[in-house]
C-alpha positions, 0 to 999 in steps of 0.5 A: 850260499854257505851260512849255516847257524844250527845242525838242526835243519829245521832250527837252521831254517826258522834262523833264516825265516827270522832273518827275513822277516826284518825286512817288514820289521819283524825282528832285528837282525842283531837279536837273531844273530846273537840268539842263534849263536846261543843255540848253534848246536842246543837241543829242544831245550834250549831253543826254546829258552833262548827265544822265549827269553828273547821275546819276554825282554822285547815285550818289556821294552814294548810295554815301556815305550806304550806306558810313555806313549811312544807309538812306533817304539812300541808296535815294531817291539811287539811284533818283534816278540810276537816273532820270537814268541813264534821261533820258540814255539817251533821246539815245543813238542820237544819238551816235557810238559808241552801243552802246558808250555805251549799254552803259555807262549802261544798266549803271550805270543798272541797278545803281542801281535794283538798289541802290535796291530792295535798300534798300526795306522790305522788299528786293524779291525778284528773280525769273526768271519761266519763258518759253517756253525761258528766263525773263523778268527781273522784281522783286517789291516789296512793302510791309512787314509780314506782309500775307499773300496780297496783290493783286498789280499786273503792271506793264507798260512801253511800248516804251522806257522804263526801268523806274525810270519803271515803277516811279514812274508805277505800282509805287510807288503800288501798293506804297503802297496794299498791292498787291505789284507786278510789275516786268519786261522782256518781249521788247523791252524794256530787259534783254531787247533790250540784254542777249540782243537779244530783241525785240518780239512782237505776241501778248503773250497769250504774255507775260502768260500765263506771268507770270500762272502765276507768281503763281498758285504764290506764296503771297502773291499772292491769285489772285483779285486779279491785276491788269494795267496799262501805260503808252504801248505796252503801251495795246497789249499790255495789252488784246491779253493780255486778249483770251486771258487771262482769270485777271486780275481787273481791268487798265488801258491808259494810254492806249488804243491800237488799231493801234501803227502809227497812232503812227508814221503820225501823224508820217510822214503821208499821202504816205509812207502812201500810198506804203507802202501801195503796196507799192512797198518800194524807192521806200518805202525810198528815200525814208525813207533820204534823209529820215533822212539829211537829218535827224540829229535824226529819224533818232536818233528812228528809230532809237530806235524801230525798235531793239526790233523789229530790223527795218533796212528802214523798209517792213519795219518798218512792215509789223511794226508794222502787225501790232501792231492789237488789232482783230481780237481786241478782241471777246473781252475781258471783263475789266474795263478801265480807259483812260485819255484825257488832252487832247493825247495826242501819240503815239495821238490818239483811240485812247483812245475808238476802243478804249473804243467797241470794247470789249464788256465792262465798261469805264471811259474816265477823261478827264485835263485841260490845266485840271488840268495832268494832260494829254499821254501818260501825264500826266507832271505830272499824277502825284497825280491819275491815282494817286487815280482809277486806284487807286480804280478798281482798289481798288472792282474788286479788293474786289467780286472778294474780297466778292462 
């Protein structure tokens, strides 16, 4: 597949995850073609002009079809601009002023997908969910009917993306399928950083753990059929949780990730891992400075990146990140688990396949393809055929749990 919308790589690919999430309504094709042609070869900028205007006219549109009561116009408009708002947000860093710009957006951004799952059938429930002195923000979206206890999807989100995309690549299609789904921020991600500045932590046992506790109170999830599932970073979280949880029924990692840190060694290369591995912190830091410096457009990625650790030094940084390797507790993982190993994997190249090697328990390592245009990180075009083999999956592991 040749199609290309923007010489940025990472603009390029959030046109292709927008794309993708119209298959569960989150966006319309017509709007991100025209929207991506206006910002083919646009700067920070203009990215982010383009989508923030995008959305504000979606939700206009969103707000006149809840004033005339008409439902269903209503909530797929939402969650529309919930997305857009979302796509902006990828450029915020590189703008002046951008914490002041990302508090507007994130806001509008947020109070979209509120008013998107608050017209969904029925309403989701919005819950706080008990974590260590406070609580974790989340949504439980179920589908209609009195179903009774269900089996329920944690869904899981990676180190950056809004959670109208955790809900288009994996709480819809549970939902669809009569799962209830879990949506949340952990430490680190969206509400958790923008709103109380918590950031991110490598032993996410201490995440999934109080989540899982919580599910087993309700009534209406099925205890025996909890299931765990993440995208990109939580490749990470999902089997480092399973190496201490064990109350979840099945899980899958898109894709695997072994060591958080290969994706940011991947980019930087040899020299300056060699250098880090020096220990030499002052000549690491001086030399990423003046890298950074001399390149808005990596620095804006960098600083995007680095925001949910909160670590300014890059030797630090790294040094962080580098804690975030499942290695050293892969071995105690025996719940079932399913990875994902799509062609062209960008950001964790052959992780996929390092991490389903390293696996002792039951395990499933699912290829996507260029030829079925179901490749790259999280196969954002390939949205139909990774629901049909994942759920599959998950549906023959969850009804050998309920009739054993």
């Amino acid at each position: 597949m040749t199609h290309r919308f923007s010489k940025n790589e990472q603009f390029n690919y959030e046109i292709l995850l927008a794309l993708g999430s119209a298959w569960r309504r989150g966006a319309d094709v017509g709007e991100v073609l025209a929207t991506a042609s206006a910002v083919a070869d646009g700067d920070g900028e203009t990215w982010f002009a383009a989508w923030t205007g995008l959305a504000r006219r979606v939700r206009e549109q969103a707000d006149r079809s809840a004033a005339e009561e008409r439902t269903v116009s209503a909530r797929d408009a939402y969650l529309r601009a919930a997305g857009y708002y979302g796509t902006a947000l990828v450029a915020v860093d590189a703008l002046a002023d951008a914490e002041a710009r990302l508090r507007e957006v994130f806001t509008a951004h947020r109070d979209c997908f509120d008013r998107f799952l608050q017209a969904c059938d029925p309403p989701a429930e919005r819950v706080s969910i008990p974590y260590e002195t406070g609580w974790l923000p989340g949504y439980l979206v179920g589908p209609p009917g009195d179903l009774g206890p269900l089996p329920t999807l944690i869904v899981n989100n990676g180190s950056d993306g809004p959670i109208s995309s955790a809900w288009t690549l994996l709480g819809a299609p549970a939902v669809a399928r009569e799962y209830r789904a879990l949506l949340f921020d952990g430490p680190g991600q969206q509400s958790m950083l923008f709103d109380r500045g918590v950031t991110f932590r490598p032993d996410w046992e201490h995440v999934i753990t109080p989540i899982v506790d919580f599910l087993l109170e309700r009534g209406d999830v099925d205890p025996r059929r909890i299931v765990l599932a993440g995208v990109s970073q939580a490749g990470y979280w999902v089997p480092r949780a399973l190496a201490f949880e064990h109350r979840i029924a099945a899980a899958v990692a898109d894709p695997g990730v072994v060591s958080v840190a290969d994706g940011w060694w991947h980019n930087l290369g040899g020299d300056l891992r060699a250098l880090w591995e020096s220990g030499d912190r002052a000549a690491f830091d001086r030399v990423m400075t003046e890298a950074l410096d001399g390149d808005p457009e990596l620095a804006a990625i960098w600083r995007r990146r680095a925001k949910p650790y909160g670590i300014d030094s890059p030797f630090d940084l790294l040094t962080e990140v580098s804690a975030y390797d499942v290695t050293p507790v892969v071995g105690r993982i025996t719940t079932p688990l399913l990875i994902t190993d799509p062609d062209g994997e960008q950001f964790w190249p052959g992780a996929s396949q390092r991490l389903y090697d390293a696996l002792p328990g039951p395990k499933h390592l699912v290829r996507f393809t260029e030829e079925e245009g179901a490749h790259l990180h999280c196969e954002p075009l390939g949205r139909a055929v990774f629901e049909q083999r994942v759920f599959d999956w998950l549906d023959a592991r969850l009804a050998s749990v309920q009739h054993p």
